[in-house]
C-alpha positions as CSV (number, residue, x, y, z in Angstrom):
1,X,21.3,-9.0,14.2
2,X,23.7,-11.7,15.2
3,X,27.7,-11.2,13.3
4,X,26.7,-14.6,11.2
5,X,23.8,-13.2,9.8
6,X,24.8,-10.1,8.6
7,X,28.0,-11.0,6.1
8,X,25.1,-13.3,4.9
9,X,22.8,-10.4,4.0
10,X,25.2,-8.3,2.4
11,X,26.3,-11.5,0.0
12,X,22.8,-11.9,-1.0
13,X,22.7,-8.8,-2.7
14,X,24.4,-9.9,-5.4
15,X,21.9,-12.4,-6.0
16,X,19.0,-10.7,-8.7
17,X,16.1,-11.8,-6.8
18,X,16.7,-9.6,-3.6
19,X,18.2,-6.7,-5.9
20,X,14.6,-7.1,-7.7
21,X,12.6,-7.4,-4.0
22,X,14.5,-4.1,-3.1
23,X,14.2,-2.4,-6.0
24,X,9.9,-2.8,-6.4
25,X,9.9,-2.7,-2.0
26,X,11.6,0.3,-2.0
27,X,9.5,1.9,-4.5
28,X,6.2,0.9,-3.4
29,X,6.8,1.4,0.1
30,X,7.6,5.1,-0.5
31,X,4.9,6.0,-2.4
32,X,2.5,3.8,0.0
33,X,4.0,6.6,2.8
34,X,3.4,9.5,1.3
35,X,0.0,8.8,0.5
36,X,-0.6,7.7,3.8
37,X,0.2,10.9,5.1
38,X,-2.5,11.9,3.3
39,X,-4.7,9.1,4.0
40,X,-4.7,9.0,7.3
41,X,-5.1,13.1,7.6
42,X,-8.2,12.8,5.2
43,X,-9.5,9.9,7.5
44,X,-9.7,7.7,4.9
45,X,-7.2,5.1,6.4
46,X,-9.3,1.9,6.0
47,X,-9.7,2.7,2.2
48,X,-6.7,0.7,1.3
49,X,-8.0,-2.3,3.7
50,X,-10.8,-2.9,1.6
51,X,-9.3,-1.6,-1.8
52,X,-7.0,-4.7,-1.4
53,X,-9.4,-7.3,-0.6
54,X,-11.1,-6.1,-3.9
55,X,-7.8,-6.5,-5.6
56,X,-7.8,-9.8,-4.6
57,X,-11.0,-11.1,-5.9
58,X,-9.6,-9.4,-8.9
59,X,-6.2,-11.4,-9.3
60,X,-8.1,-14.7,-9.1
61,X,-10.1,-13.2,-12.0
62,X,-7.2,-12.5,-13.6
63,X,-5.3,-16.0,-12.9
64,X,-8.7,-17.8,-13.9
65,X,-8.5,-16.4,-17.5
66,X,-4.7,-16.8,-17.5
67,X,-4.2,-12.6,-17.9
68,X,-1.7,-10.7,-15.8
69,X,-2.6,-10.0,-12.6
70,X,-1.8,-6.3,-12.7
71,X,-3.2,-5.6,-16.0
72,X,-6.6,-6.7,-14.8
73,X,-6.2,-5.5,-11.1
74,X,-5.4,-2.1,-11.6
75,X,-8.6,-0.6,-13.7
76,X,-11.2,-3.2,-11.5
77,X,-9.1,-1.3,-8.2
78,X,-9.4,2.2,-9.3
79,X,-13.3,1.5,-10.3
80,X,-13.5,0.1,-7.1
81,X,-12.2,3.0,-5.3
82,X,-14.5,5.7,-7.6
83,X,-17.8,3.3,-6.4
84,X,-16.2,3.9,-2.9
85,X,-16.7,7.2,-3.1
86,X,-19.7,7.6,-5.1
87,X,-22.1,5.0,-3.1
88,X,-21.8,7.5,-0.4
89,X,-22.4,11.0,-2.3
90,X,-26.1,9.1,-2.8
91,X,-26.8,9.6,0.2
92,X,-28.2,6.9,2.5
93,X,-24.9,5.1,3.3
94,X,-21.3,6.3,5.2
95,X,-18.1,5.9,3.8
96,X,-17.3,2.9,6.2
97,X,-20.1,0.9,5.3
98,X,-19.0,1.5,1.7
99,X,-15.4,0.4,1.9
100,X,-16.9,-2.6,3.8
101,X,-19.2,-3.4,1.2
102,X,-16.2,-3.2,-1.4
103,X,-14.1,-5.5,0.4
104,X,-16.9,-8.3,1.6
105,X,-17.4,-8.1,-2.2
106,X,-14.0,-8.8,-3.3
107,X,-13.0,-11.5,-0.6
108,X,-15.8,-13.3,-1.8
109,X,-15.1,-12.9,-5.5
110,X,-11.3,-14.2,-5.0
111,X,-13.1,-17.2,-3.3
112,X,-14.8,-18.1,-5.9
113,X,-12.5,-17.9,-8.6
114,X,-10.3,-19.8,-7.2
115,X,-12.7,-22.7,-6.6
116,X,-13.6,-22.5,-10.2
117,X,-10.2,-22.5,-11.1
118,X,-9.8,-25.5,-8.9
119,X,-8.3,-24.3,-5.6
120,X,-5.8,-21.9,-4.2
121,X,-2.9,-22.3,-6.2
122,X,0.3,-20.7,-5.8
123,X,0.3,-17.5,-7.5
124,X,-2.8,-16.9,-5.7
125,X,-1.4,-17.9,-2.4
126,X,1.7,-15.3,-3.1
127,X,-1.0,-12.5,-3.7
128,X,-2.8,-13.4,-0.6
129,X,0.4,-13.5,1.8
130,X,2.8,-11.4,-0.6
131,X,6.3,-12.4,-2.2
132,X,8.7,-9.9,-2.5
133,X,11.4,-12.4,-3.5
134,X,9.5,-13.6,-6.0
135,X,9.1,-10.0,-7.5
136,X,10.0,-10.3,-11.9
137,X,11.6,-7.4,-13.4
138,X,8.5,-6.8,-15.4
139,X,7.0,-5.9,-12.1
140,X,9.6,-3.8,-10.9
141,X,9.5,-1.6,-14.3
142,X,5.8,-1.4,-13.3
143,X,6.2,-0.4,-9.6
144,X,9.1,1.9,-10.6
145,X,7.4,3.7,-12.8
146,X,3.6,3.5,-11.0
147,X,5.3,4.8,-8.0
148,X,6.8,7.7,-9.6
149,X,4.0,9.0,-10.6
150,X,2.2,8.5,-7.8
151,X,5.0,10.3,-5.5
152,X,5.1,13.3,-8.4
153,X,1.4,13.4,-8.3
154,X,1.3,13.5,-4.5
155,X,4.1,16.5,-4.5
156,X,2.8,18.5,-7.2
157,X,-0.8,18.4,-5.0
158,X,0.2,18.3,-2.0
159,X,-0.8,22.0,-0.6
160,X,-4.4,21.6,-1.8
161,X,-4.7,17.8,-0.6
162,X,-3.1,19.3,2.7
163,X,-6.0,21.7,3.0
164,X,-8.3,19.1,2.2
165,X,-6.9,16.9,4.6
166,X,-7.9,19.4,7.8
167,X,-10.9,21.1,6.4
168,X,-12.5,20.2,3.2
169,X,-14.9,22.4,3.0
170,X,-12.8,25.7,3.5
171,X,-10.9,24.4,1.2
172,X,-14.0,24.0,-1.4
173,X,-14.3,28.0,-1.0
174,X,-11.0,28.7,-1.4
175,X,-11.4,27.2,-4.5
176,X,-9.9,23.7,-4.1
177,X,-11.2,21.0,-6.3
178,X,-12.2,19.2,-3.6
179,X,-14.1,16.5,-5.7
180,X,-11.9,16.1,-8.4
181,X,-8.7,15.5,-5.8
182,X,-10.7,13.0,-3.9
183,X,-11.1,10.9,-6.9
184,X,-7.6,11.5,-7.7
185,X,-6.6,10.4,-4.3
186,X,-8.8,7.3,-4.7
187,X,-7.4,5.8,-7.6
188,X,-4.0,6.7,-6.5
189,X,-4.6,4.5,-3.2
190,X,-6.2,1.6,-5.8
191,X,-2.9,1.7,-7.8
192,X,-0.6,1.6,-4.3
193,X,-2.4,-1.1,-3.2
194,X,-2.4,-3.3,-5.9
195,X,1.8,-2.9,-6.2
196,X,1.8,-3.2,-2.5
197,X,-0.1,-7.0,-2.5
198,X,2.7,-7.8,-4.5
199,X,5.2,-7.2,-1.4
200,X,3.2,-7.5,1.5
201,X,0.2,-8.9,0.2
202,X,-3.6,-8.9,0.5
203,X,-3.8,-8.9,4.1
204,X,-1.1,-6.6,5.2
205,X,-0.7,-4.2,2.8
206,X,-3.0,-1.5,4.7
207,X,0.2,-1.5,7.1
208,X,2.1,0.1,4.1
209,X,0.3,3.4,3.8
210,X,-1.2,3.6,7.8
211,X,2.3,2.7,10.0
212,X,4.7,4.9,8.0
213,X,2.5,8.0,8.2
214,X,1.1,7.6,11.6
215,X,4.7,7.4,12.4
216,X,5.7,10.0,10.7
217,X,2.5,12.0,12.3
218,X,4.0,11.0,16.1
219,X,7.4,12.9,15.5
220,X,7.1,15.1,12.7
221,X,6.9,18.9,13.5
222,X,5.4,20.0,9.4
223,X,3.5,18.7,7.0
224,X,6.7,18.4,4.6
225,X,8.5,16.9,7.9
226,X,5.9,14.4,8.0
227,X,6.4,13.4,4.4
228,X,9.8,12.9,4.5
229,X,9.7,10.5,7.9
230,X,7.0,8.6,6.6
231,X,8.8,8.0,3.2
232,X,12.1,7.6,5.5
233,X,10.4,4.8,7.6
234,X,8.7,3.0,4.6
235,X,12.0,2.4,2.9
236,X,13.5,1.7,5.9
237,X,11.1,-0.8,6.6
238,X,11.6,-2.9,3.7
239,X,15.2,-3.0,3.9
240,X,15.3,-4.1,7.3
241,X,12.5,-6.8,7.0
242,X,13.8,-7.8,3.6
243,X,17.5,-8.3,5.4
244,X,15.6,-9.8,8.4
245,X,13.7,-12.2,6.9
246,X,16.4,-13.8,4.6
247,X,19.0,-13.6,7.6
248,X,16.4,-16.1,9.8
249,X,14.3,-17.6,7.3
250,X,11.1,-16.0,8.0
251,X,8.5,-14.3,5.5
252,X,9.1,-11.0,4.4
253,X,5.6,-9.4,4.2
254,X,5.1,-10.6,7.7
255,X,8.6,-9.1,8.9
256,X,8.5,-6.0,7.2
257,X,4.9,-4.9,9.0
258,X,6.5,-6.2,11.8
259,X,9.4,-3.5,11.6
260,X,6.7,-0.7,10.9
261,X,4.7,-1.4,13.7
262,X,8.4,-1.5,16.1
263,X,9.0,2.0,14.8
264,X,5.6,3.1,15.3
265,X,5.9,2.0,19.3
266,X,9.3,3.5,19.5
267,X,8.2,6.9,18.0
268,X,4.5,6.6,20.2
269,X,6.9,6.4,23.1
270,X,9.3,8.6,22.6
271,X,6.7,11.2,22.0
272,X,5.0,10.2,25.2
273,X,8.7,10.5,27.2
């Protein structure tokens, strides 16, 4: 980053609205991490793709009858992500096709609402393309404290999900609730994804949970390794696309997958060297 910029983007943390963006990026993007690692193990990657295009047919329901976003995205995302896994256990249908199914859905439902509500407007817009600076502290108390309990949910399980994650089955005779964590893991990914539309937004927020962990996955030697990278390179990610994209003028969702997908090259080649 050129000298000028810098100074620049160490005064503008004084400013509240890029302490707020830090604070909720910083948050979100570490809990988006870890459960990638998880995620992306379990081969359940894409989940959070179409989780979030179901979250935004839910915001334009919620900006259509003038609710918070959050408070009617969260319970339609997690019910969204139990039907994911449910269509599936009925037999006649894979879990792609279902998380296909889920987003096509939702797409078409935050289409609609917003031509009822008389076009894309701006909230919607900020949903759609994320922004971070935008971020109010009532939403930072929320992704604080979702995260938090997503990350101490994640820790508490994560020897069980980690047997999950490389052999389900053995780890349904070892006495694993394999079923039960599965839904647990489910409506954690709904509530990561609807705090991470917030930074990122509807389109990009998949990069959140799959770049930090398959990063983490190039390099990492453990399983505990791999947590720790991929929450390292989340944060690290936000900071350095928050700071890029107020030092040139650019937008922040787009710069911070931007930064995750330059780590992920770096680490693919180092491994490779």
């Amino acid at each position: 980053m050129p000298g000028r910029e810098l100074p620049a983007v160490i005064e503008a943390l004084q400013f509240g609205f890029m302490q707020r963006a830090l604070a909720a990026g910083v948050f979100v993007a570490a809990a988006c991490a870890l459960l990638g690692v998880f995620l992306v193990l379990r081969r359940c990657a894409m989940m959070g793709e179409g989780l979030a295009h179901f979250a935004f047919g839910s915001v334009g329901l919620a900006l259509l009858l003038s609710l918070p976003p959050l408070a009617v995205a969260v319970p339609l995302a997690v019910l969204a992500s139990l039907l994911i896994l449910k269509l599936p256990e009925r037999g006649g249908m894979f879990g792609d096709a279902a998380i296909g199914m889920v987003s096509a859905v939702g797409v078409a439902a935050g289409v609609l609402f917003a031509g009822l509500g008389g076009g894309f407007n701006i909230d919607l817009f900020s949903y759609l393309f994320g922004d971070i600076l935008a971020v109010s502290r009532s939403e930072v108390a929320v992704a604080v404290g979702l995260s938090a309990a997503v990350g101490a949910v994640l820790l508490h399980f994560r020897r069980q999900l980690f047997a999950m994650a490389f052999d389900a089955e053995h780890a349904r005779t070892a006495g694993v609730p394999v079923r039960t964590l599965d839904r647990a893991l489910a409506a954690l990914t709904a509530l990561t994804v609807v705090l991470g539309i917030r930074v990122v937004g509807t389109l990009l927020v998949s990069s959140l949970l799959i770049f930090p962990a398959a990063t983490a996955l190039q390099v990492a030697r453990s399983f505990r390794g791999a947590l720790a990278v991929a929450a390292a390179v989340g944060v690290g990610s936000i900071v350095a696309g928050i700071a890029a994209a107020y030092a040139f003028d650019v937008p922040a969702g787009s710069a911070i997958v931007l930064v995750n997908a330059t780590a992920f090259a770096i680490a693919r080649l180092a491994r490779r060297g």
